[in-house]
C-alpha positions in Angstrom: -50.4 -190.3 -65.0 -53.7 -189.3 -67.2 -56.9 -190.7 -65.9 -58.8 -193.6 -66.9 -62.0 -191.4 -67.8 -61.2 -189.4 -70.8 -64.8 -188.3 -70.8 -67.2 -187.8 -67.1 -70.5 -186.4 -67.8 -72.9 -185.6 -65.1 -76.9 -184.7 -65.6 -75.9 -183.1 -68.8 -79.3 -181.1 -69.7 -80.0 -179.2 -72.8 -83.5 -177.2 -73.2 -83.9 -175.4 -76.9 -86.4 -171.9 -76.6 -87.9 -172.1 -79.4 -90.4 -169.2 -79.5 -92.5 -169.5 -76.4 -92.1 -173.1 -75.9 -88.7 -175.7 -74.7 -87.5 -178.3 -76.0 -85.9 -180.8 -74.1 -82.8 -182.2 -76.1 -81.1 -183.7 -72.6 -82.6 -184.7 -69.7 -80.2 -185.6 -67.6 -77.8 -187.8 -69.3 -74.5 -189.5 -67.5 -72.1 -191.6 -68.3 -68.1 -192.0 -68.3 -66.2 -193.2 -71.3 -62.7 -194.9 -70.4 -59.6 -193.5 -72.5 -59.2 -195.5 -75.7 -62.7 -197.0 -75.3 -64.6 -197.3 -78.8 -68.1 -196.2 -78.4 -71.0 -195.6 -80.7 -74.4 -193.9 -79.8 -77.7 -194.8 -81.4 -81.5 -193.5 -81.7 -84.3 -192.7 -83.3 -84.0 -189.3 -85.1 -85.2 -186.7 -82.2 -83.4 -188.8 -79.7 -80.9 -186.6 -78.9 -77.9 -187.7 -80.1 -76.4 -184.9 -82.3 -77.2 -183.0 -78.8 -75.1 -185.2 -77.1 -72.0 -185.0 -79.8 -72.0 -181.5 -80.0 -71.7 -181.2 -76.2 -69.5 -184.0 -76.1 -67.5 -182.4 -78.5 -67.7 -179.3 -77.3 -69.6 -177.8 -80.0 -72.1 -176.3 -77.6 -72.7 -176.4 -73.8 -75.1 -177.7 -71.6 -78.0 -176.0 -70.0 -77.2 -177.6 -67.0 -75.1 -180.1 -65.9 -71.1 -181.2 -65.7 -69.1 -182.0 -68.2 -65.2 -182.8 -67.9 -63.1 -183.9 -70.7 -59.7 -185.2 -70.4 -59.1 -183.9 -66.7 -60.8 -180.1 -68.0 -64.2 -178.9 -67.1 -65.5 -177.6 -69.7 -69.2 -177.2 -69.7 -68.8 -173.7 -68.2 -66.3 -172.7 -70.4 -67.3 -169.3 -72.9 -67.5 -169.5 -77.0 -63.5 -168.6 -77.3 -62.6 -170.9 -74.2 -64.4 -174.3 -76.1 -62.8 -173.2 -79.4 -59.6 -173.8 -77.7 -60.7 -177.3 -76.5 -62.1 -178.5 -79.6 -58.8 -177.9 -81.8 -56.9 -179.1 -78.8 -59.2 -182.4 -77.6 -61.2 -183.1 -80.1 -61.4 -184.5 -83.8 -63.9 -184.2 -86.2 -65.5 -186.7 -89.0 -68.4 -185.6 -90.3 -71.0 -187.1 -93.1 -70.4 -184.8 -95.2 -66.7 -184.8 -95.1 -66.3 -181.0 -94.9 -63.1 -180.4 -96.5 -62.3 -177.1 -98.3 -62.7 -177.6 -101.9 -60.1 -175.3 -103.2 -57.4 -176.6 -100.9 -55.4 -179.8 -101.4 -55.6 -183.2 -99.0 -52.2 -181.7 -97.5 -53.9 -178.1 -97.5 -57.1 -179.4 -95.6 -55.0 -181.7 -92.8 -52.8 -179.0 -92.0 -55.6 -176.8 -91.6 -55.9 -177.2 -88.1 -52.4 -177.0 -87.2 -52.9 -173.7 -88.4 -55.4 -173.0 -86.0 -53.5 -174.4 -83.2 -50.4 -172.1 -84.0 -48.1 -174.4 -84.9 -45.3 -172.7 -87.0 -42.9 -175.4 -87.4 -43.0 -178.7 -88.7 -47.0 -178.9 -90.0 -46.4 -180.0 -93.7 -44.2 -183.3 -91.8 -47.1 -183.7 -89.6 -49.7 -183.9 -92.2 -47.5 -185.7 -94.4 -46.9 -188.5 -91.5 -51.1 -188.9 -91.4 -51.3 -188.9 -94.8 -49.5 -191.4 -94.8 -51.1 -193.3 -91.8 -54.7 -193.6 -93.5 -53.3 -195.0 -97.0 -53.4 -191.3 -98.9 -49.6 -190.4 -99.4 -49.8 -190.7 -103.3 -52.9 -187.8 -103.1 -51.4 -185.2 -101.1 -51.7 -182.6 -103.9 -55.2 -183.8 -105.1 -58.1 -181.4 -104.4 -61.7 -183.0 -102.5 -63.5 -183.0 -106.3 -60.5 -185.2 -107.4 -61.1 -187.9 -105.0 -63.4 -190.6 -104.3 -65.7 -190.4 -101.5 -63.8 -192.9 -99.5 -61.0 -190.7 -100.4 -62.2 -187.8 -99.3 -63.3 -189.0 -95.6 -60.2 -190.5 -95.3 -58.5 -186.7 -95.6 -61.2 -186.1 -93.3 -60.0 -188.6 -90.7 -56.3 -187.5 -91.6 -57.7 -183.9 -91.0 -59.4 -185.2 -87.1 -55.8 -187.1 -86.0 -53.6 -184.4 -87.0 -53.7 -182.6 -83.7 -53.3 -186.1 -81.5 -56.6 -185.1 -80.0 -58.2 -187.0 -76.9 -61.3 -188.2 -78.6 -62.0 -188.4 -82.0 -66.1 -187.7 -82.5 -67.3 -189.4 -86.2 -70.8 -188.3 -87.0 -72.2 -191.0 -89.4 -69.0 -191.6 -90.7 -70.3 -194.1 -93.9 -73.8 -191.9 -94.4 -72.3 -190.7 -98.1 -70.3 -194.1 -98.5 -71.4 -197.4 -100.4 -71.0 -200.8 -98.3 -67.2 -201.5 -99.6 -66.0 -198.1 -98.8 -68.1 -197.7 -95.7 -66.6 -201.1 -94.2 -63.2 -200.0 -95.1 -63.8 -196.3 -93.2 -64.7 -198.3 -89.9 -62.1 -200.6 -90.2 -59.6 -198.0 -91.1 -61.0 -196.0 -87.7 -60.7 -199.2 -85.7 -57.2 -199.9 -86.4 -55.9 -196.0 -85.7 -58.0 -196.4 -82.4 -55.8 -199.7 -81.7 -52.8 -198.2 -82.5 -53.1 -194.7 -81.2 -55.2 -195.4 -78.3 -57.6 -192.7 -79.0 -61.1 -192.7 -78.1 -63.4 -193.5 -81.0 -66.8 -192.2 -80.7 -69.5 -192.9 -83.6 -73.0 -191.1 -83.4 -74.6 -193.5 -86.4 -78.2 -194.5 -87.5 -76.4 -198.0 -89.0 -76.7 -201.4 -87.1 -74.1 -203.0 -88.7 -71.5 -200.0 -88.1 -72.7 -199.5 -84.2 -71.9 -203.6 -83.8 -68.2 -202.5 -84.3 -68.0 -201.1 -81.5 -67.3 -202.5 -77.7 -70.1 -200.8 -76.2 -73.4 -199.0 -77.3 -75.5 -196.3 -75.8 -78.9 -196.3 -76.8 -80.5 -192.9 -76.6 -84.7 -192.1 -76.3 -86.3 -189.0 -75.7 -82.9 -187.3 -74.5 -82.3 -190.7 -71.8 -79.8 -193.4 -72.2 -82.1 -196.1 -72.6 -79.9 -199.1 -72.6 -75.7 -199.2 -72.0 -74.4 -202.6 -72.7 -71.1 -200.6 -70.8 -73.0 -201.0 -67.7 
């Protein structure tokens, strides 16, 4: 039986040297985050919350502090050992979309099954995705032949293809106009619902954090306010 947190954090602390002086990204941040729960984290910019997706996603560690995700600890885990838990635990959507230009919607979702090692079966896995996030008649298209929405809707295929624990989306509507942006959420709301994975959206937008259950308000590397609490 898997346990209810997918994510326990504990006095997660990150300090930047940056020449002679630190900078305090974290100070001390907690907080547990139930399995399917959808969550989005808001703040000024400064506030710390790309420092708390990238250790949250495993994109960096902690200067001090615990972090266990999905029954691992990981925050003293080495460069190789968080590489492993990111293809394994965590999915990606980014701004920027971030798919590989020269390679196909099909190309860039099976991309990290590649990683992963999986020999077998990859194209049907991608193809299944695809198909889940509305894109089965673009498989062969290439990033520049798509539409924005398009795109980050590979990109989502891309995060989901590995059945990961969490799925982080970093300002998932930034490049997006209202209509496309809307559908992007919704589309991530209903995957969450059927899937049961946990949706995470670091985003500067009122109206997209409002879609979620709960909010985490971050100032000055502190949860200031947790309507989860």
């Amino acid at each position: 039986m898997k346990q209810d947190y997918v994510i326990q954090a504990r006095e997660l602390c990150k300090v930047y040297q940056m020449g002679s002086v630190e900078v305090r990204a974290l100070c001390g941040v907690s907080l547990n985050i139930k399995r399917g729960e959808v969550l989005a984290i808001i703040g000024p910019s400064g506030s710390g919350k790309s420092t708390l997706m990238n250790l949250l996603g495993c994109l960096d560690r902690p200067t001090s502090g615990e972090y266990i995700l999905d029954g691992e600890l990981v925050s003293n885990l080495n460069d190789d050992q968080l590489a492993l838990i990111r293809n394994r635990k965590v999915g990606f959507v980014f701004q920027n979309f971030n798919l590989l230009p020269r390679m196909t919607a099909l190309g860039n979702v099976e991309l990290p099954l590649r990683y992963s090692g999986l020999n077998g079966g990859r194209r049907e896995r991608a193809l299944q995705v695809l198909n889940s996030v509305g894109l089965s008649d673009r498989i062969t298209h290439k990033p520049t032949e798509l539409s924005g929405g398009q795109q980050q809707r590979v990109a989502i295929a891309r995060a989901l293809v590995n059945h990961p624990a969490i799925i982080m989306a970093d300002e998932p509507t930034g490049n997006l106009d209202s209509k496309s942006g809307k559908e992007i959420i919704d589309l991530l709301l209903q995957l969450n619902k059927n899937s049961g994975t946990t949706l995470i959206i670091v985003t500067h937008d009122p109206n997209v954090a409002s879609r979620a259950k709960r909010i985490i308000q971050l100032y000055d590397g502190l949860i200031k306010k947790d309507n989860g609490k």
